[in-house]
N, C-alpha and C positions, 0 to 999 in steps of 0.2 A: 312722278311727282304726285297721282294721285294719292298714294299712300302718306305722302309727307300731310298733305292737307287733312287726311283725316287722323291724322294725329294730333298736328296743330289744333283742330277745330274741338274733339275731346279732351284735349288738356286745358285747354284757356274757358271751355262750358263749364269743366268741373271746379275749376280753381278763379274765375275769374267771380269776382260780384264786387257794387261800386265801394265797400269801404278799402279794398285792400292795398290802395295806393296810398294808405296810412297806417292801415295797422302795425308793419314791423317798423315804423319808425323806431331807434338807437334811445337809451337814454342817453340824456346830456349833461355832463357836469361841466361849469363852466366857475374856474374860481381865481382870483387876483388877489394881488398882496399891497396894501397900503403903505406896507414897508416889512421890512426883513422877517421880522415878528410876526405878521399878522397874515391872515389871510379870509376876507370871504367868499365862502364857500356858496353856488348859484346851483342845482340841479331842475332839470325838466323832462318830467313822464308823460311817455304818450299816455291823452286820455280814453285809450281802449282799455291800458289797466283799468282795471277794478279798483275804486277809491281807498278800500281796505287792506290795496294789494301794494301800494306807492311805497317805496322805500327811502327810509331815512339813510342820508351821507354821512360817514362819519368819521376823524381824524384819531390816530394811533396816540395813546399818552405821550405825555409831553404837549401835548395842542390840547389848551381849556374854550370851552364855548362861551362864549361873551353873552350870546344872545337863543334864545329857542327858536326852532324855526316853527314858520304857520304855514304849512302846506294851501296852497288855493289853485284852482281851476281857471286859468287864463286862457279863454279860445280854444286850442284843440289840444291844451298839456298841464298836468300840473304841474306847478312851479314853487319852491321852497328857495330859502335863503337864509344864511348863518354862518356868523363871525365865528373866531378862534384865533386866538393869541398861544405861537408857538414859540416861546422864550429862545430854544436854541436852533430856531428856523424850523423851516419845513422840509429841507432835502434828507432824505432819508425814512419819513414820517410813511405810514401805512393808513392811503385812503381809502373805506372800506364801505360797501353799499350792506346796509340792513332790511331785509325782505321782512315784513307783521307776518307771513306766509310763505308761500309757496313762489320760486322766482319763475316767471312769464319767459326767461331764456330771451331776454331780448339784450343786444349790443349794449356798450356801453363807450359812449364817448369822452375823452377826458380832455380838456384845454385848459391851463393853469400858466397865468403870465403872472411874473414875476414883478418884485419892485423894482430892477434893474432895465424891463424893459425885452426880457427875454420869454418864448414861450415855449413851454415844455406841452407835447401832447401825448395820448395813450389810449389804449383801446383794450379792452377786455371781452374776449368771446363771451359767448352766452350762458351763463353758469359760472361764470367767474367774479369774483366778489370783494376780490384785493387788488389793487395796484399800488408797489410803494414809487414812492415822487421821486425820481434820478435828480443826478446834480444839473446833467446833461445828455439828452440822449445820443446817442452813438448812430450815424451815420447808418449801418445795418438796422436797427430798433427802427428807425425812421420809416425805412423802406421797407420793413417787414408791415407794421403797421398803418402805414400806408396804403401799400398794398392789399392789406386784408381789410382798409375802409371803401376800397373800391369794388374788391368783390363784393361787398357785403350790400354796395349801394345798386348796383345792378341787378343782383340776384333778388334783391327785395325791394326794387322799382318798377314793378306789375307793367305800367304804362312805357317806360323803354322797351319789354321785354317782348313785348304785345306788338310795338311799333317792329321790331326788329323780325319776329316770328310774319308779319304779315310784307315786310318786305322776301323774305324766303319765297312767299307765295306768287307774291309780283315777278322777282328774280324767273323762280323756273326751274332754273338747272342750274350745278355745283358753279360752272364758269362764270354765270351772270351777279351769281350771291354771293360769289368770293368779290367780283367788283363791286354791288353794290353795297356791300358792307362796305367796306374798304373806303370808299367813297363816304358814308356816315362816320367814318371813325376819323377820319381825316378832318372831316368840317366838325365835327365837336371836340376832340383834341385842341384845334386852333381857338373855336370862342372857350373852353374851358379852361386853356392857360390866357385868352386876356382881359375874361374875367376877375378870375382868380386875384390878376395880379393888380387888379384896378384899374387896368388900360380903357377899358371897355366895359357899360353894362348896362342890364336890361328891366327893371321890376319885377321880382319873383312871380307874385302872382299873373302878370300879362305871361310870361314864360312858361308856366303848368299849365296854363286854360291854351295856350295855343299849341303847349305838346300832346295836352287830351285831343286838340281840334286836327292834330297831325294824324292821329290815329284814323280819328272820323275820316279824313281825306283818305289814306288808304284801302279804309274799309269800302265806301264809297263806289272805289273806282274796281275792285273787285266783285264787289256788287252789280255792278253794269255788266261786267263781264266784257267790257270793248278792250280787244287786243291792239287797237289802232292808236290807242290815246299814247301821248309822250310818258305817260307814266311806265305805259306796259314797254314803249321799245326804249325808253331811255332811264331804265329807274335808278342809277345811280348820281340825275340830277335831282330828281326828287329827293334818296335817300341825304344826299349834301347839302340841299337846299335846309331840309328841315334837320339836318344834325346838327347844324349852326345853331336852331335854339334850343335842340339837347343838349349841349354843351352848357348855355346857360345854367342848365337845372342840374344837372352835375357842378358844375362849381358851387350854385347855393348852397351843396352841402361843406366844399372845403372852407367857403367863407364862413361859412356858421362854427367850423371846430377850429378853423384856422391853421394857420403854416408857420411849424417852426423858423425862426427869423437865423439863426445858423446853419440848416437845411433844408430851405426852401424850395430850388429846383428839386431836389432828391423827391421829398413829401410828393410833390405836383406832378413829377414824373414817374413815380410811383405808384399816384393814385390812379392815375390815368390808365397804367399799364394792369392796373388792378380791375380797371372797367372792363378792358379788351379781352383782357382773360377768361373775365366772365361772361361777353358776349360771343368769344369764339367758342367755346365750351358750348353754351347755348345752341348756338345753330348745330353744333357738329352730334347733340344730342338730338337733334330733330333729325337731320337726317342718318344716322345712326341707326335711331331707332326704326325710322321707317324704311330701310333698305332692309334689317334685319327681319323687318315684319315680314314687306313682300316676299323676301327670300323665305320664310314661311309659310307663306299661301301659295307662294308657286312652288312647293314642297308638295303642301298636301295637296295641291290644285283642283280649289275649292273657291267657287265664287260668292258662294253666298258670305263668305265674313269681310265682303268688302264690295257690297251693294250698292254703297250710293257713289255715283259717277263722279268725276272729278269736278263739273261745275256745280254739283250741286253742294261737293263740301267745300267749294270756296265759299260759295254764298252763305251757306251755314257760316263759318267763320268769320264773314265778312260783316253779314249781322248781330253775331255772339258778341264779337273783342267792340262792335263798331257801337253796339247796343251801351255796352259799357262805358266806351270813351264819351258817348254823348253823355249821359250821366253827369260824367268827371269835369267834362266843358262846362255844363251849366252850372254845378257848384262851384267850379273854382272861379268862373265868371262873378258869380253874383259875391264873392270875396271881395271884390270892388269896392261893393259900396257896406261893407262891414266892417 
């Protein structure tokens, strides 16, 4: 496990620093129809783009613009808005992002409800620049896209990844990290479908300041280095205690793009399975990697390229990720009162 740890601890020093649990945020198109005809169109860029860089939305002929949009800076996104009366509807019509420049390769979320009351969603990788509007997505489309909104949320949620990398550390060994994952995936599964579904729920911001504060607990206790604490012999209470409010912070995003109301479990069960994929991958590339490593140092059998001892890169790690989540606590803290 020594090896694991200094992997972990050089990956998350190199890549971790406090803005990155925003910067790949998706863009967001968010547009409804007043009736058959019409539709307006809602977009919001994260504000790490460049003001210059914001990209205008914009509807295939056949759809005239009522109104201009005024791009403005709301909190942490710009956000534009703009009408279009499309005579012979919108199903079929090509909605198309326009970059002044060069595109940032970020997501792109689509949510478009209808005047019926139906809501069609979409997703466009990163580089991608068209999505035309279906009458109806198709059961498969749903859970493709779905699924590649939950990898995409995992993989560029710095702070699950961090939570998840420092439980491996806690864990130990292959047997203990397959249960305590296992154990996290379970308890955010459950609040992320009853979320999602309205059953239950939390205030976004108290939910990111206490998943930044999960971190800190982690790190913490890694930090002491006491193998006696419930954490070290029982860490897949821990891991399920605090997946309960990952789970929260995973639904905030399906609640934000929303769930097809025709394929609703499918989207949910999708998304979910889109998370896991990307959290097993995850662990399986930590220790991947660092079994490959060791099995290169006990090749060349050479101690110096792996000098520092195993508590001393927990503790590195445990102040690197732990330095950061406090950070993330006390800005998403002080969101409170803003």
């Amino acid at each position: 496990m020594k090896v694991t740890q200094i992997l972990v601890t050089a990956f998350f020093i190199t890549v971790s620093s406090p803005t990155l649990s925003h910067d790949l945020r998706p863009i967001f198109i968010d547009a409804f129809q007043n009736s058959a005809q019409s539709l307006i169109l809602r977009w919001k860029v994260p504000s790490t783009v460049p003001r210059g860089q914001v990209p205008m939305v914009l509807l295939s002929d056949g759809c005239q613009p009522e109104t201009e949009p005024q791009i403005s800076l709301r909190g942490d996104s710009y956000q534009a808005e703009q009408a279009y009366q499309c005579l012979a509807g919108v199903t079929g019509k090509t909605l198309s992002l326009a970059f002044p420049g060069s595109n940032p390769s970020l997501t792109t979320v689509i949510r478009i409800k209808t005047h019926d009351g139906q809501l069609i969603s979409g997703l466009l990788a990163p580089g991608e620049l068209n999505w035309e509007i279906p009458e109806e997505p198709k059961r498969w489309e749903v859970a493709a896209n779905y699924t590649k909104l939950g990898l995409d949320h995992i993989w560029l949620g710095w702070d699950h990844l961090m939570f998840i990398a420092l439980l491996v550390l806690i864990a130990r060994t292959g047997k203990r990290t397959l249960i305590t994952v296992t154990g996290f995936t379970l308890a955010h599964s459950l609040t992320l479908a009853l979320s999602t579904l309205d059953i239950l729920s939390i205030p976004i911001p108290a939910v990111e300041a206490i998943i930044a504060l999960s971190i800190v607990f982690i790190a913490t206790e890694i930090a002491r280095a006491n193998k006696t604490t419930l954490t070290y012999r029982y860490p897949v209470l821990v891991s399920s205690s605090f997946g309960l409010l990952h789970g929260f912070g995973f639904a905030s995003v399906l609640r934000e793009v929303g769930l097809p109301t025709t394929e609703l479990l499918t989207a949910l069960l999708f998304f979910n399975l889109g998370v896991e994929i990307g959290q097993v991958v995850f662990v399986l590339i930590i220790f991947g990697t660092a079994i490959l490593i060791h099995a290169t140092h006990k090749k060349m059998n050479s101690q110096r390229a792996f000098s520092l001892s195993r508590a001393r890169a927990g503790i590195m790690t445990a102040y690197s990720l732990g330095s950061v989540a406090t950070f993330w606590t006390i800005e998403r803290v002080l969101v409170f009162w803003t």
